[in-house]
C-alpha positions as CSV (number, residue, x, y, z in Angstrom):
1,X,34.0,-25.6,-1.7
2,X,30.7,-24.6,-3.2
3,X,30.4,-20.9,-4.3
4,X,27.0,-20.1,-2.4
5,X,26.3,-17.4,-6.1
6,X,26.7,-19.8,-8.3
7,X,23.1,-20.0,-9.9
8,X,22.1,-23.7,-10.1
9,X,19.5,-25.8,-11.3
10,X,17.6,-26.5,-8.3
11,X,17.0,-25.4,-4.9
12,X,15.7,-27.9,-3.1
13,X,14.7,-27.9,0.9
14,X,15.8,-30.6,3.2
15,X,14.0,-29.1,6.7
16,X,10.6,-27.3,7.3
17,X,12.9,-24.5,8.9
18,X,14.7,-23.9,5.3
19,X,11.7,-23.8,3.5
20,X,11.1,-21.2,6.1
21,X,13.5,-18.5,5.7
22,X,13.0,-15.7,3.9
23,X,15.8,-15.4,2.1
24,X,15.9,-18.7,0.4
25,X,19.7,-18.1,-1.3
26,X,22.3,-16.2,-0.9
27,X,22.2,-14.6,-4.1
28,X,18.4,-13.5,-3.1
29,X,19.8,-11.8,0.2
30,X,22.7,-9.9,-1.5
31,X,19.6,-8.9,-4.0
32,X,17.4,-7.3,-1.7
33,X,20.6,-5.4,0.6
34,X,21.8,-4.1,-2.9
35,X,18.1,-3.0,-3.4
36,X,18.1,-1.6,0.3
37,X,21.0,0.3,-0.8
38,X,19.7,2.2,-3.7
39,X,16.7,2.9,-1.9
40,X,19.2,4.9,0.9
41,X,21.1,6.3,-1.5
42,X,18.2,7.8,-4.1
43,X,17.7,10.9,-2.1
44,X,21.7,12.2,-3.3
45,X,21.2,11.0,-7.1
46,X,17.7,13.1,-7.8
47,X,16.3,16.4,-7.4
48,X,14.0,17.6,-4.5
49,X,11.1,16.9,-6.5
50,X,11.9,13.9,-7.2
51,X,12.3,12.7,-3.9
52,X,8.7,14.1,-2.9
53,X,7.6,12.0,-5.8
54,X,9.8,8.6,-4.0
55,X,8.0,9.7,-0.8
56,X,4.7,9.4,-2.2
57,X,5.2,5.9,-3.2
58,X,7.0,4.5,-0.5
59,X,3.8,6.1,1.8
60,X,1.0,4.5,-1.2
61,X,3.2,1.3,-1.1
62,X,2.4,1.4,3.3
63,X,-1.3,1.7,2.1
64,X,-1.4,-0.9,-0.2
65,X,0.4,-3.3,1.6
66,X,-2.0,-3.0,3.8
67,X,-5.1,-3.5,1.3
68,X,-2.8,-6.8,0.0
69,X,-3.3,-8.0,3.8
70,X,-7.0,-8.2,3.6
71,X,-7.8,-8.5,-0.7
72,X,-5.1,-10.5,-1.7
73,X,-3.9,-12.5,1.3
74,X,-7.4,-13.0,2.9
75,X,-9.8,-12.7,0.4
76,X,-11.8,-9.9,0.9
77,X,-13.0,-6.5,-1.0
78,X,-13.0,-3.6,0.1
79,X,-13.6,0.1,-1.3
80,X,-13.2,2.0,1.6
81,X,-9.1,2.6,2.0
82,X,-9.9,6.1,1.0
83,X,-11.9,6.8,4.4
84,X,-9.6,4.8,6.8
85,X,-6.7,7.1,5.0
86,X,-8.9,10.0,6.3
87,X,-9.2,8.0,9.7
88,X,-6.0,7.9,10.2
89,X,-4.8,11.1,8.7
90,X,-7.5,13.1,11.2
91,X,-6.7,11.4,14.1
92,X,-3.1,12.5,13.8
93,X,-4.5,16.0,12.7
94,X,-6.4,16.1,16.2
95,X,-3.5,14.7,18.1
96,X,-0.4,16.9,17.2
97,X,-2.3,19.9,16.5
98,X,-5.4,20.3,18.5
99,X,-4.5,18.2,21.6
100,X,-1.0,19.5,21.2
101,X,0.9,15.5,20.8
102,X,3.8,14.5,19.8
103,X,3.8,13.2,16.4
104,X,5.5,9.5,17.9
105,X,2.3,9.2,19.9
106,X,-0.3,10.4,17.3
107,X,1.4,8.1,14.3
108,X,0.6,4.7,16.2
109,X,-2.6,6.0,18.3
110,X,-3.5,6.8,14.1
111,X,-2.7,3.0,12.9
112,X,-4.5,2.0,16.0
113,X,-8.3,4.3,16.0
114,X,-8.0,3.2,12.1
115,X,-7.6,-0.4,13.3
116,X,-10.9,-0.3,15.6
117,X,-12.9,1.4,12.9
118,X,-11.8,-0.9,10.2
119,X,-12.9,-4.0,12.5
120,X,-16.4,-2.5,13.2
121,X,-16.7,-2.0,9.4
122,X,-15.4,-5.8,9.1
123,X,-18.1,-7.4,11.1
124,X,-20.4,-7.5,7.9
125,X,-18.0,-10.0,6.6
126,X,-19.2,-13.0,8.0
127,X,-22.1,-12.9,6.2
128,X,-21.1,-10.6,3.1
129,X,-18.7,-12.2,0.4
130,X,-17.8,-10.5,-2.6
131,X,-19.9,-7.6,-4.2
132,X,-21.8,-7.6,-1.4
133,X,-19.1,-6.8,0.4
134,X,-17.2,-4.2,-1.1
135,X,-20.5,-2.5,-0.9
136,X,-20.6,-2.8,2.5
137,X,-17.1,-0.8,2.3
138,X,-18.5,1.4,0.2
139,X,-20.7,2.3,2.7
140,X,-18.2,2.8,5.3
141,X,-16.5,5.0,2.9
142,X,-19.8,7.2,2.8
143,X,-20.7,7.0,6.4
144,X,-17.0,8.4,7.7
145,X,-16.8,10.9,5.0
146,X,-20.1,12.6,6.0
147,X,-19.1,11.9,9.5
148,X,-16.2,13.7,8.9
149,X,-17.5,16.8,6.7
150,X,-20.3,17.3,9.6
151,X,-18.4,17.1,12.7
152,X,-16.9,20.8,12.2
153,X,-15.8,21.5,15.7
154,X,-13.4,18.1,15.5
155,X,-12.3,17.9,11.9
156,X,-13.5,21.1,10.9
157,X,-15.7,20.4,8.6
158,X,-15.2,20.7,4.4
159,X,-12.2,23.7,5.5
160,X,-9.3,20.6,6.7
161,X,-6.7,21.4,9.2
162,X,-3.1,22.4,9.1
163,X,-0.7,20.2,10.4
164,X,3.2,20.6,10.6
165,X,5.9,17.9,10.0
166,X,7.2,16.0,13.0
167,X,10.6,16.3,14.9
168,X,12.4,14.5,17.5
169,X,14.0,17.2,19.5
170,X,15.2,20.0,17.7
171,X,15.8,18.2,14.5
172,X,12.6,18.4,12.3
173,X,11.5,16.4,9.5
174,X,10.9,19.6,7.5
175,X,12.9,19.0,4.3
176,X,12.0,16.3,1.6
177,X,14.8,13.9,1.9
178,X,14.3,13.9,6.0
179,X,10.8,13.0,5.3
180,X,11.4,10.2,2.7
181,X,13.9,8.0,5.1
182,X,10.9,8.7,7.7
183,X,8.7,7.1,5.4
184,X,11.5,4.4,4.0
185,X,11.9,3.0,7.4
186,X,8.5,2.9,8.2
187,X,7.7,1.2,4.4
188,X,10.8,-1.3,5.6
189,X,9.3,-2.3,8.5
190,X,6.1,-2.9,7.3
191,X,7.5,-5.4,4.6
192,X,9.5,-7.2,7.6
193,X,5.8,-7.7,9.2
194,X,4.1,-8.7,6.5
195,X,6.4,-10.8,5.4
196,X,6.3,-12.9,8.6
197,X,2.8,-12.4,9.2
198,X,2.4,-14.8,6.6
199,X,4.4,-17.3,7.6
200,X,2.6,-17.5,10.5
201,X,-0.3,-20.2,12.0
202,X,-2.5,-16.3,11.4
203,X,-0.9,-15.9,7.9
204,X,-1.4,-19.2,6.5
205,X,-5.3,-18.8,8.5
206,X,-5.6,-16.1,6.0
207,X,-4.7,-17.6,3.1
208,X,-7.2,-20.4,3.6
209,X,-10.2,-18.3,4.3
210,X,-8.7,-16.6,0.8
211,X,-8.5,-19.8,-1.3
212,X,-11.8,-22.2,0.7
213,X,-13.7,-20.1,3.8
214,X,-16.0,-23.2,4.5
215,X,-13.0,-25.7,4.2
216,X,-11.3,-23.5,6.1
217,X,-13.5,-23.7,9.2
218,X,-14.3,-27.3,9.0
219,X,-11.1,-27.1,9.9
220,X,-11.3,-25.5,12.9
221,X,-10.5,-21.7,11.4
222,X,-12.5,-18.9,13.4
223,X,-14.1,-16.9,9.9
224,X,-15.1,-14.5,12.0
225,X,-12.3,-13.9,14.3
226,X,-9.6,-14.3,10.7
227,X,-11.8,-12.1,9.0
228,X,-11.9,-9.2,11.3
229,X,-8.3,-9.5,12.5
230,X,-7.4,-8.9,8.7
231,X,-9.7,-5.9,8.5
232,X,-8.0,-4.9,11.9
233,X,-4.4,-5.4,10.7
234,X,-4.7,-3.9,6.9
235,X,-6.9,-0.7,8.2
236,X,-4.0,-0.2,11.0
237,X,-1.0,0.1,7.7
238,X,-4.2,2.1,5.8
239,X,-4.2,4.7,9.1
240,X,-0.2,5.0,9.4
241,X,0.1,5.5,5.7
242,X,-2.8,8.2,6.3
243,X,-0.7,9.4,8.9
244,X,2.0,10.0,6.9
245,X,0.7,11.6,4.2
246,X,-1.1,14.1,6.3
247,X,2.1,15.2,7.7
248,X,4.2,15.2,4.4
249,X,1.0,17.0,2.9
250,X,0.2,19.5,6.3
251,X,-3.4,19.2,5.3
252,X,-6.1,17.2,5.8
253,X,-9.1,17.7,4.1
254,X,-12.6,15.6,3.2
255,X,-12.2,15.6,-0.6
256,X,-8.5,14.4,0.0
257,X,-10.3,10.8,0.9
258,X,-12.5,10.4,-2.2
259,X,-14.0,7.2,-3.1
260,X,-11.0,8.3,-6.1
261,X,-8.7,7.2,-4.1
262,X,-9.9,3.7,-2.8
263,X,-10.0,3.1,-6.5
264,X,-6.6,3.7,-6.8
265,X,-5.3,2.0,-4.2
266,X,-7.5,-1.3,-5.8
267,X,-5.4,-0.3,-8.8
268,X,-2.2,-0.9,-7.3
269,X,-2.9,-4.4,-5.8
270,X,-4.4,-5.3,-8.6
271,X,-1.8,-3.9,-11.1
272,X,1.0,-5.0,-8.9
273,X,-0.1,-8.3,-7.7
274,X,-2.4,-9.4,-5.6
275,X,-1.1,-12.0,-2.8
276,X,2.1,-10.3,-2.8
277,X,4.3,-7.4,-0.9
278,X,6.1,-6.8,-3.7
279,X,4.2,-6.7,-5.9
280,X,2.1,-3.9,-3.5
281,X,5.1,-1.7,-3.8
282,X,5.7,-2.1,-7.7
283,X,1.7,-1.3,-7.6
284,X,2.2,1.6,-5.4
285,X,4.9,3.5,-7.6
286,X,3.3,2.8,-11.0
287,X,-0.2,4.0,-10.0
288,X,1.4,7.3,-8.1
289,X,4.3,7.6,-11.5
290,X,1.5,7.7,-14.0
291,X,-0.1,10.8,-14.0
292,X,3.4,12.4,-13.6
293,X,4.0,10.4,-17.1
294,X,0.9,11.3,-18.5
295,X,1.5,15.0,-17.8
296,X,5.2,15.4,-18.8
297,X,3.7,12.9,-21.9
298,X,1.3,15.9,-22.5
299,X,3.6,18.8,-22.1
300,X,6.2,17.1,-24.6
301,X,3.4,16.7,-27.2
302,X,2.1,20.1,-26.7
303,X,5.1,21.4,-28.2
304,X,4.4,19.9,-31.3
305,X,0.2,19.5,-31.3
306,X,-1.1,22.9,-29.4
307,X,-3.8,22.1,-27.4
308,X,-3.0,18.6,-26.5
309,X,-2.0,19.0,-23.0
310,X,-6.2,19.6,-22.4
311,X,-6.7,16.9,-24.3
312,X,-4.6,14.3,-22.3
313,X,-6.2,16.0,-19.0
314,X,-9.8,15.2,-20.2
315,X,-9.0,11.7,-20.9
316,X,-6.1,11.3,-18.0
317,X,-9.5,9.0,-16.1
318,X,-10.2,7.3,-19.1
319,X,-6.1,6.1,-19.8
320,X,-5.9,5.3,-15.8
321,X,-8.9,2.6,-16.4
322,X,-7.8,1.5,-19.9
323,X,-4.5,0.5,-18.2
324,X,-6.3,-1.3,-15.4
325,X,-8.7,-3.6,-17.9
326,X,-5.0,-4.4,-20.3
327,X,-3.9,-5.3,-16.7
328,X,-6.7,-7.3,-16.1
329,X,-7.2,-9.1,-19.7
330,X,-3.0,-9.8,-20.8
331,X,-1.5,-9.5,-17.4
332,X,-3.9,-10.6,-14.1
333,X,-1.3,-11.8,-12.1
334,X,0.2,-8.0,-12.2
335,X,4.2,-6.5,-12.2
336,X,5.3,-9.0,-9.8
337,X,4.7,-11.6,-12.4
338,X,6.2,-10.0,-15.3
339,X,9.1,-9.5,-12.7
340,X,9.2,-13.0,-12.1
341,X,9.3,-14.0,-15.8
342,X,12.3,-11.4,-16.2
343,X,14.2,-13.3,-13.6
344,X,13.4,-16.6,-14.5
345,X,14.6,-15.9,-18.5
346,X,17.5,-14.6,-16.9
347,X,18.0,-17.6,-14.4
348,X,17.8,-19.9,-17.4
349,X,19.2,-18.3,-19.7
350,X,20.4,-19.2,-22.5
351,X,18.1,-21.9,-22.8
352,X,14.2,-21.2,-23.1
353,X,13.3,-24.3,-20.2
């Protein structure tokens, strides 16, 4: 009988419906539960801080997974994540803590206001490609923030509002590891949907507005329905990774939304992969990680070269693009591909082919 971990030289599909599964091997699903695992288990290995930091990312990877959705899987630019955060973020805000909601209704209601904005904001799209585009986002990103800075007796205004952790019952999320397998779950399940979304007659509409728009609707593809579902469905992931953060923050506040951070979160498809939902999360965690890096980088230096720590804080901007261009110029196809080369040599190994 053939040992289903034994690594072999090919792996080749016999039905559509194999080609079809996610896990294509055996060896890939005991992989991604071993992965699963750790992730479970991280909260009892590091310190509190730590797991704020783990929280972070798994929220940034919700976020950019939901940028991959409409940039990398569809094709299309935008530069306003930072705003739709704020959407969704606010709307919770308003929710819990001025209409007095539970947090289980405000979270989806959040994903779901941030949906309907996002579409409005996607209409452009039929007619905008490209730079055009993303400065049609842009826009958006300008138009909520002032909407949201100016409407005091909602949002109040520059000041923010104070939120408080949800809780089901009398348990509440108040500590950091509580929080993080909030956030874990929520980060699983939005891989399980992405992944399938793909798969499907939607997903695969996607990808060939992506790869040929005017192919794509000779062949019958709606642009304009495709185009502002995948503005729908990436701002709603944008909104409940707002969401989150608001309530692991308790703050919400206009300059929290910068057009900073919708340059970051570009940062994380693009360093990570675009196209793929792994590579969003390996995106996610090396964009939040660096400037802890760079800081305990600069405190570890300043021992030796006083000074330096304000050094490394004036120039923190200019390392955050410099690793973005190397990205770019010796590495476009991001983490995920360097990841995929790792396991490949390894797969092959020892022979180079």
């Amino acid at each position: 009988m053939r040992n289903p971990f034994v690594l072999e030289s090919g792996n080749y599909k016999t039905s559509y419906r194999s080609d079809m599964k996610i896990f294509r091997t055996p060896y890939a699903r005991l992989r991604v539960f071993v992965l699963i695992a750790l992730v479970l288990l991280a909260p009892f290995l590091v310190s509190n801080y730590v797991i704020g930091l783990l929280t972070l990312c798994a929220i940034a990877s919700i976020g950019a997974i939901g940028l991959n959705i409409l940039t990398g899987f569809t094709g299309q630019i935008s530069i306003g994540v930072g705003a739709f955060l704020g959407v969704g973020g606010y709307t919770s805000a308003i929710l819990t803590t001025t209409l007095g909601l539970s947090f289980w209704i405000a979270l989806p209601v959040a994903g779901i206001m941030t949906a309907i904005i996002g579409s409005l904001f996607g209409i452009p799209s039929l007619r905008l490609k490209g730079l055009y585009l993303a400065i049609a986002t842009l826009a958006a990103q300008v138009v909520i923030l002032f909407v949201i800075s100016r409407w005091t007796s909602l949002t109040g205004g520059t000041a923010g509002m104070v939120l408080s952790r949800p809780a089901i019952g009398d348990f509440a999320f108040s500590t950091n590891r509580s929080y993080y397998y909030l956030t874990v779950v929520i980060l699983l399940l939005t891989v399980l949907y992405t992944t399938n979304l793909i798969r499907t007659r939607t997903g695969r509409a996607f990808l060939a507005v992506r790869d040929r728009d005017v192919a794509a609707q000779i062949m019958g593809i709606n642009l304009f329905s495709y185009k502002v579902l995948a503005f729908a469905i990436s701002s709603f992931f944008v909104g409940i990774a707002g969401a989150l953060l608001a309530h692991f923050t308790m703050i919400v506040s206009p300059e929290l939304y910068s057009t900073h951070v919708s340059i970051e979160y570009l940062a994380m498809i693009l360093v990570g992969g675009l196209g793929s939902v792994f590579g969003s999360i390996l995106g996610a965690v090396f964009i939040t990680l660096l400037p802890v890096f760079l800081d305990s980088l600069a405190d570890i230096a300043n021992a030796y070269i006083p000074g330096f720590n304000s050094i490394i804080q004036a120039f923190r901007q200019f390392v955050f693009g410099l690793v973005i261009i190397a990205f770019l110029i010796f590495e476009p196809g991001g983490l995920v591909h360097i990841w995929n080369n790792i396991k490949t040599y390894f797969r092959l190994w020892p022979f180079s082919h």
